[in-house]
Backbone bond lengths (Angstrom), bond angles and torsions (degrees), N, CA, C in turn:
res aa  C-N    CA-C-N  psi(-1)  N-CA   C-N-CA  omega(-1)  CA-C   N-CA-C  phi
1 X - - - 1.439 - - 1.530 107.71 -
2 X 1.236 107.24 120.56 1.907 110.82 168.89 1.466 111.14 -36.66
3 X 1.406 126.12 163.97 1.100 126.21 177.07 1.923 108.83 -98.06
4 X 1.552 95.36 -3.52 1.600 91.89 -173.72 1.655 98.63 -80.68
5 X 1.311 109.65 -12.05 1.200 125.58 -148.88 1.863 105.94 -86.64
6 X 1.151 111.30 -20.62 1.520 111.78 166.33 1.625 128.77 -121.18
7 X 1.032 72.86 123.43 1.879 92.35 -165.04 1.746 95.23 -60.02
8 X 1.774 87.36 147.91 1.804 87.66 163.26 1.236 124.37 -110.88
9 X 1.483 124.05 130.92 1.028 125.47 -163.54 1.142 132.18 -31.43
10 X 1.282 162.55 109.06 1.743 161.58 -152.22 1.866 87.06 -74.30
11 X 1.429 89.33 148.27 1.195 107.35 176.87 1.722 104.94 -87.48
12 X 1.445 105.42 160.50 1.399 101.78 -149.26 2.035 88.46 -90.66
13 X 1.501 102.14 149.69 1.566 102.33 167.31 1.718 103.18 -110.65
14 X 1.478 95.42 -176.68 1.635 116.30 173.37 1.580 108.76 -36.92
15 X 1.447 120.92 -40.37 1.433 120.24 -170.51 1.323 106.93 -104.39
16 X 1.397 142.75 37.84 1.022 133.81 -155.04 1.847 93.15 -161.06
17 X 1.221 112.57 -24.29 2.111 113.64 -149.74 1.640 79.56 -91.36
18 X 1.257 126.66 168.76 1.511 148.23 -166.51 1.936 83.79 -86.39
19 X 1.553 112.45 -58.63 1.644 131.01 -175.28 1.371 111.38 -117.22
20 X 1.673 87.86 147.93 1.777 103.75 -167.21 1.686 116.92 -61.02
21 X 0.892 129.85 118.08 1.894 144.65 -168.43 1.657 90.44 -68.95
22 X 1.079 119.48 117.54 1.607 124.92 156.89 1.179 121.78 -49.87
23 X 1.137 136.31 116.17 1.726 151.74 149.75 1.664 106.95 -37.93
24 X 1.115 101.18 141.22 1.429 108.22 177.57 1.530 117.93 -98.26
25 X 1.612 127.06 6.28 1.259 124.06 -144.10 1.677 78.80 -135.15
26 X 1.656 110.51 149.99 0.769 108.98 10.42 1.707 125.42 -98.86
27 X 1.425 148.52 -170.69 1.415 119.18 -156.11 1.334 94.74 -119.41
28 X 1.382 98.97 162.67 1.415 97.06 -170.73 1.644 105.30 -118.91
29 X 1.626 127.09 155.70 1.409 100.52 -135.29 1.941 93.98 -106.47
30 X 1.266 87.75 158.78 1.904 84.54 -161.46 1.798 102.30 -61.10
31 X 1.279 102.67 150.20 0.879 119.83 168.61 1.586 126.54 -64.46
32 X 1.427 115.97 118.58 1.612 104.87 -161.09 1.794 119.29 -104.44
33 X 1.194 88.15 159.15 2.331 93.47 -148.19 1.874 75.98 -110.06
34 X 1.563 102.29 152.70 1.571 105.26 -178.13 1.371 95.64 -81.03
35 X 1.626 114.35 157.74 1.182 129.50 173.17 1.682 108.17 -61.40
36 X 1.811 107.79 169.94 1.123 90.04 169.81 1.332 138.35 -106.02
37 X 0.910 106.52 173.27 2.089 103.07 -149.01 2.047 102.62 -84.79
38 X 0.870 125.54 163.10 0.977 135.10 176.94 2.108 126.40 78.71
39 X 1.423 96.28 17.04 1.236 104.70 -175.64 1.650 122.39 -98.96
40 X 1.394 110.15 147.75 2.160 93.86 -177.40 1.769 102.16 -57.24
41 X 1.322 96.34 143.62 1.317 119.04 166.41 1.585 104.99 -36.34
42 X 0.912 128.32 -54.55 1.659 140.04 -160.32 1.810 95.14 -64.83
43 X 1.027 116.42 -47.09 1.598 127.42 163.52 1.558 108.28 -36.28
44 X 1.442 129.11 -67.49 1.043 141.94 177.29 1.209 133.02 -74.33
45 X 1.572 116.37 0.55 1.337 140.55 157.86 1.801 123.87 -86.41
46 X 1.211 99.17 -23.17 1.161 139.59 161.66 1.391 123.35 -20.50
47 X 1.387 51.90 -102.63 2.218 111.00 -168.97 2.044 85.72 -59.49
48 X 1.147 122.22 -49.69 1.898 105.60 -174.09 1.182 89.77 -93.14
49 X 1.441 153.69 -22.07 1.738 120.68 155.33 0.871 127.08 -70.57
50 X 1.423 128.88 13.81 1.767 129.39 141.27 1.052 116.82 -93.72
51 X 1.388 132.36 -23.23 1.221 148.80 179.22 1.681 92.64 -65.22
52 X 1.065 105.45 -69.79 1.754 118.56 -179.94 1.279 96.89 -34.35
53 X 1.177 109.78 -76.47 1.655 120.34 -146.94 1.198 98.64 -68.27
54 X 1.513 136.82 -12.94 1.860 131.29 176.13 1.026 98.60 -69.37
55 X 1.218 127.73 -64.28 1.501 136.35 -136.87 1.800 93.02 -73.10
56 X 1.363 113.40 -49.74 1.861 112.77 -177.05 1.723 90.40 -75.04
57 X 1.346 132.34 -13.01 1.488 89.71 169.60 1.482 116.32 -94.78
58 X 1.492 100.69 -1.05 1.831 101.43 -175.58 1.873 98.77 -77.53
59 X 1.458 103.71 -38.46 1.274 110.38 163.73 1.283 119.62 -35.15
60 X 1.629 128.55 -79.84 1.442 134.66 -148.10 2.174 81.64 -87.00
61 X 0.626 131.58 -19.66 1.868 110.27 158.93 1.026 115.49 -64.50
62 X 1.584 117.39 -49.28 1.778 105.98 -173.99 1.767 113.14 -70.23
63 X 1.074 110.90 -17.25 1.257 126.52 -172.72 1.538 124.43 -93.80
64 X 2.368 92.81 4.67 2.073 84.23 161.15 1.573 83.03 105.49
65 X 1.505 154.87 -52.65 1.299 134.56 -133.47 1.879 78.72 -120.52
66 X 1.318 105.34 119.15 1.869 127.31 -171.13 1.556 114.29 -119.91
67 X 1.250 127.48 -19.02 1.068 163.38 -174.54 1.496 123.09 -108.52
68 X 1.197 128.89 85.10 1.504 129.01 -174.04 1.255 114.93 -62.28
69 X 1.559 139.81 20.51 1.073 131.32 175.87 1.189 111.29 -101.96
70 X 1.946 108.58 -13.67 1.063 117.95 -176.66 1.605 104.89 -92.70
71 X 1.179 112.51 0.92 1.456 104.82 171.15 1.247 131.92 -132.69
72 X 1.677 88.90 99.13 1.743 110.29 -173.45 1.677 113.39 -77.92
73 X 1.396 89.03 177.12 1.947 67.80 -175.94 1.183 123.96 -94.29
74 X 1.080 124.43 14.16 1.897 126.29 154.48 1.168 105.92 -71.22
75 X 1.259 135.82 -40.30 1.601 127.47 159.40 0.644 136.36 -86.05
76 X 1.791 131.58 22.03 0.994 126.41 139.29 1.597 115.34 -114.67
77 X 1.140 126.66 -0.17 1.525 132.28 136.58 1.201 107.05 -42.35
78 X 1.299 137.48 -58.91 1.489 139.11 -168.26 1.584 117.29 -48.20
79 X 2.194 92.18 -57.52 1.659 97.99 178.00 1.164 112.28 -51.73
80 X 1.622 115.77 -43.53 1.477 113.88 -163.79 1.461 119.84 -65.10
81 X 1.411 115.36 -36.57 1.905 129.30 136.48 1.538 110.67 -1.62
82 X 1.558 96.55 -71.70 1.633 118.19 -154.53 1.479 100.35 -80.60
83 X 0.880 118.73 -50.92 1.473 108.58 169.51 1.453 148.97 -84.10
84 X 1.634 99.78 -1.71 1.474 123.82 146.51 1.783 92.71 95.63
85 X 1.363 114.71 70.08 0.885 135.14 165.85 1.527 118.59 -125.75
86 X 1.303 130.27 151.39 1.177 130.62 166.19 1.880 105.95 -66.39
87 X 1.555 81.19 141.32 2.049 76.74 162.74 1.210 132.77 -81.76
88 X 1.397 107.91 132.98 1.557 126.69 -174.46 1.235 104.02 -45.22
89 X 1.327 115.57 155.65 1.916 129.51 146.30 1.230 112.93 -72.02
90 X 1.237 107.63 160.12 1.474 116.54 175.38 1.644 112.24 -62.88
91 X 0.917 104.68 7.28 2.096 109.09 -178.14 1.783 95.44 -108.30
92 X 1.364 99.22 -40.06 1.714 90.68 -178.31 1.281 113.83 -67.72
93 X 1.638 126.75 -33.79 0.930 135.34 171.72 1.644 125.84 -63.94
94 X 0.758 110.17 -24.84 1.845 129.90 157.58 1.538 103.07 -61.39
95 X 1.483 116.27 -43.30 1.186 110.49 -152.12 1.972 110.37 -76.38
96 X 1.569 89.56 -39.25 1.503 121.81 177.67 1.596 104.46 -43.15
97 X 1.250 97.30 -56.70 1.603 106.83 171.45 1.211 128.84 -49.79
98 X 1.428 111.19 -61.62 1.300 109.39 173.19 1.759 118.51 -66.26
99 X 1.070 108.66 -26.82 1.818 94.02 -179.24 1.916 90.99 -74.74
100 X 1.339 127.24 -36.43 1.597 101.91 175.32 1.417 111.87 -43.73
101 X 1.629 103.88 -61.58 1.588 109.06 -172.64 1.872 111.54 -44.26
102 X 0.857 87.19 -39.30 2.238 85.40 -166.12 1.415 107.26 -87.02
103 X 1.814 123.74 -9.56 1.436 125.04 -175.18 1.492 87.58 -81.20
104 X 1.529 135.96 -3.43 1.715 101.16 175.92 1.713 112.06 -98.24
């Protein structure tokens, strides 16, 4: 018998296991280690306006807007509202955009 020829077994899901598979959610949020020390300020200004700008663009995807044209910066001022963030600058908001644009 070929080897293309036997399937490998599918791993078992929720509707399939004898007992119910534990969910991992809801998550609990990582525990955070200090940055590292000795770097220019401008480094560390940075480094949390990408930090910033991930988290509101993981936001405005789960939230329906996939397309960065659709996200001007009153709507994404808003998410950042809703999810209890301070509001971005107009540079973070550039930034938001572009990681939509380059995540496809």
């Amino acid at each position: 018998m070929p080897a293309a020829a036997v399937k490998p077994k599918p791993l078992p899901t929720q509707s399939t296991v004898k007992r119910p598979v534990p969910f991992d959610s809801p998550y609990a949020p990582e525990i955070k280690s200090p940055l590292p020390a000795g770097r220019p300020r401008q480094w560390y200004v940075t480094h949390n306006r990408r930090l910033k700008a991930m988290r509101l663009a993981i936001a405005l995807l789960d939230s329906g807007v996939h397309v960065p044209d659709q996200a001007r910066n009153e709507t994404i001022r808003r998410t950042a509202e809703q999810i209890g963030v301070h509001p971005p600058s107009d540079t973070t908001c550039h930034m938001v955009r572009a990681f939509m644009r380059y995540s496809r």
